[in-house]
N, C-alpha and C positions, 0 to 999 in steps of 0.2 A: 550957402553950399549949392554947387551943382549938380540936379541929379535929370536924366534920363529915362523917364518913366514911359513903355506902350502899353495900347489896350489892344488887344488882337478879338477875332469871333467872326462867325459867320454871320449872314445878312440879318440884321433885327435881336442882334443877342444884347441888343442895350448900351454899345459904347460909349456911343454920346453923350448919353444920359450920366452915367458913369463918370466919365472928363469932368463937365459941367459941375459934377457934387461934389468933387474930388478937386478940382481948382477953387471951388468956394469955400471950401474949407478951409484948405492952406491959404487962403486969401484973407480970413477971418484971422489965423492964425498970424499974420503980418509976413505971411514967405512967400516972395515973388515969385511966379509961375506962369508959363505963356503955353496955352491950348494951339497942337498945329492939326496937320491931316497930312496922310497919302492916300493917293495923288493930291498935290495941293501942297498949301502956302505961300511960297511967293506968285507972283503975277505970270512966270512963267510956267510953273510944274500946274497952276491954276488951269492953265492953257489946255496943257494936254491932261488934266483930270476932266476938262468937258470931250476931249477926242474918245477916252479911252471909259467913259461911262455912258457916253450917247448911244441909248438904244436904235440908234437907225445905221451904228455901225458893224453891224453884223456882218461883215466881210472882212473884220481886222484880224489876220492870221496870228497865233498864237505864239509867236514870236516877236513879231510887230507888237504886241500886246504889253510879251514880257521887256523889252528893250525901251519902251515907254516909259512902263513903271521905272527901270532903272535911271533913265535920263531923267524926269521929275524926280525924284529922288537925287540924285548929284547937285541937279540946282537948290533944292529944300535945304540940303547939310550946307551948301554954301554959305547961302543968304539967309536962313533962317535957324538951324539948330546951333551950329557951332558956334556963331555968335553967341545967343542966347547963353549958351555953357559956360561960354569964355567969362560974360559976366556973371557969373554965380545965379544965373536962374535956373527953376526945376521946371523941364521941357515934360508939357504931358500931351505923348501924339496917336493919334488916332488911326493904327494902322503902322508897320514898319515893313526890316526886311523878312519876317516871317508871313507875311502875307502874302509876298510875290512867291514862297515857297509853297504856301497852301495853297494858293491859287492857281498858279503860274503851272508849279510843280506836282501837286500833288491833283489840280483839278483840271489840268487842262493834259497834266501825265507830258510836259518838259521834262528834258533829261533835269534832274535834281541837282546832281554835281554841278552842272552850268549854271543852274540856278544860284546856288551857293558860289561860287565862285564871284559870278558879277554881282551879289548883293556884298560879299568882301571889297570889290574894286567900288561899288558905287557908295557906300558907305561910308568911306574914307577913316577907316578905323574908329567910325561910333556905334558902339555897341549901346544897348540898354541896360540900365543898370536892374530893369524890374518889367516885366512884362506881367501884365493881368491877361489869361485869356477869358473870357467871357464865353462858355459853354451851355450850349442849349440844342434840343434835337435839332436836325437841319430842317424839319420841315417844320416845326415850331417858328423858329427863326424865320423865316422864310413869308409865312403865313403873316407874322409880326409885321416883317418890312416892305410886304404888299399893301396892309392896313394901313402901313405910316406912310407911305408912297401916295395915292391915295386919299388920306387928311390932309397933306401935306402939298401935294398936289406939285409932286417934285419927280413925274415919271422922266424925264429929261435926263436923270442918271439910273437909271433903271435898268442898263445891259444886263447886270447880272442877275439880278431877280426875276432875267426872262430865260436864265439856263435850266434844265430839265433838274429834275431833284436829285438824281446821279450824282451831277455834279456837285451839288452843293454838299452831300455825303463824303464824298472824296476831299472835298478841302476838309471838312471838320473832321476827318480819321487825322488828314495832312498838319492838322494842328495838334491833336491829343498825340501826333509822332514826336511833333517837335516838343510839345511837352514834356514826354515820358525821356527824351534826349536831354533835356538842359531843364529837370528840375528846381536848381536852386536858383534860377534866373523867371523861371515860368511857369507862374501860379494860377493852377484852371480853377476857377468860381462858378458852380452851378447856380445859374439865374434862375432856375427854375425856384430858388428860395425865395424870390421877389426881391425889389431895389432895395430896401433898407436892409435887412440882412447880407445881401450883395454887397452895401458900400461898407457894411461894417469891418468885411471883412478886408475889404480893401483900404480901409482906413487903418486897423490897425495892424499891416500890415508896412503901411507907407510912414507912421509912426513909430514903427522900429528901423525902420529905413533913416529917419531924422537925428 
């Protein structure tokens, strides 16, 4: 079966972490499943996910920003989701079209409507059948993914973990909006309960999904 799975959250709320336990499990389980990202996947949307996280582009205007996001995304559904679906694999991605809303929209204060709009055109009618948000204070979060930035030694996509903590406020209200909007599609997990109770919850949740 094909299914459509995102993880949404602001910077350090654990998604990755989350994908990773969440793919080994259905992987254990014998059900095929391919981990992507936005921005990212193919070699192309890969491209401008280094334009559009490079901390030394602090002059990318907030529309130049959000029309990025949308054009890596067209290419992603192309070459890499819809595929994947067509063959009955379950897509679990790291980021979707709620994030160019929280972000975009909600943190950068884009008209909203436009927002939703070109995340309808650039989408190409793939909806998620389940989004996880992953919620945590913004400046929890934040503090997180300065730490893992840091170990990781991965400041090279770092733009937004150099925004003022405003902003990072405004996307996580921009998500518990979309939240409290599409309920039965998007299920907020306080991480603050730690991983294991986090994926538990995620687990049996994606088991009544199955």
């Amino acid at each position: 079966m094909s299914l459509f799975i995102t993880f949404e959250g602001v910077e350090g709320s654990g998604k990755t972490t989350q994908i990773e336990r969440l793919k080994k499990y259905l992987t254990r389980k014998g059900i095929a499943c391919k981990v992507t990202r936005e921005p990212g996947g193919p070699p192309i949307s890969e491209k401008i996910r280094k334009i559009l996280l490079d901390p030394n582009h602090r002059k990318l205007a907030p529309l130049s920003e959000l029309l990025l996001y949308e054009a890596a995304r067209v290419q992603h559904i192309h070459e890499v989701i819809k595929p994947l679906l067509k063959k009955g694999t379950i897509v679990l991605c790291d980021r979707f079209n709620d994030a160019t809303l929280a972000y975009q929209g909600y943190g950068r204060k884009l008209d909203r409507s436009l927002i939703e709009k070109l995340n309808r055109l650039s989408s190409q009618g793939i909806r998620p059948d389940m989004t996880f948000l992953l919620d945590c204070p913004s400046d929890l979060g934040l503090k997180r993914a300065l730490q893992r930035n840091r170990t990781l030694k991965n400041e090279r996509e770092a733009r937004f973990e150099k925004e003022k903590i405003q902003f990072h406020h405004r996307v996580r209200r921009g998500y518990l909006a979309i939240a409290r909007k599409e309920p039965r599609r998007v299920k907020v997990i306080d991480t603050r309960a730690g991983q294991e109770k986090v994926f538990e919850k995620i687990r049996k949740i994606v088991d009544e999904l199955l």
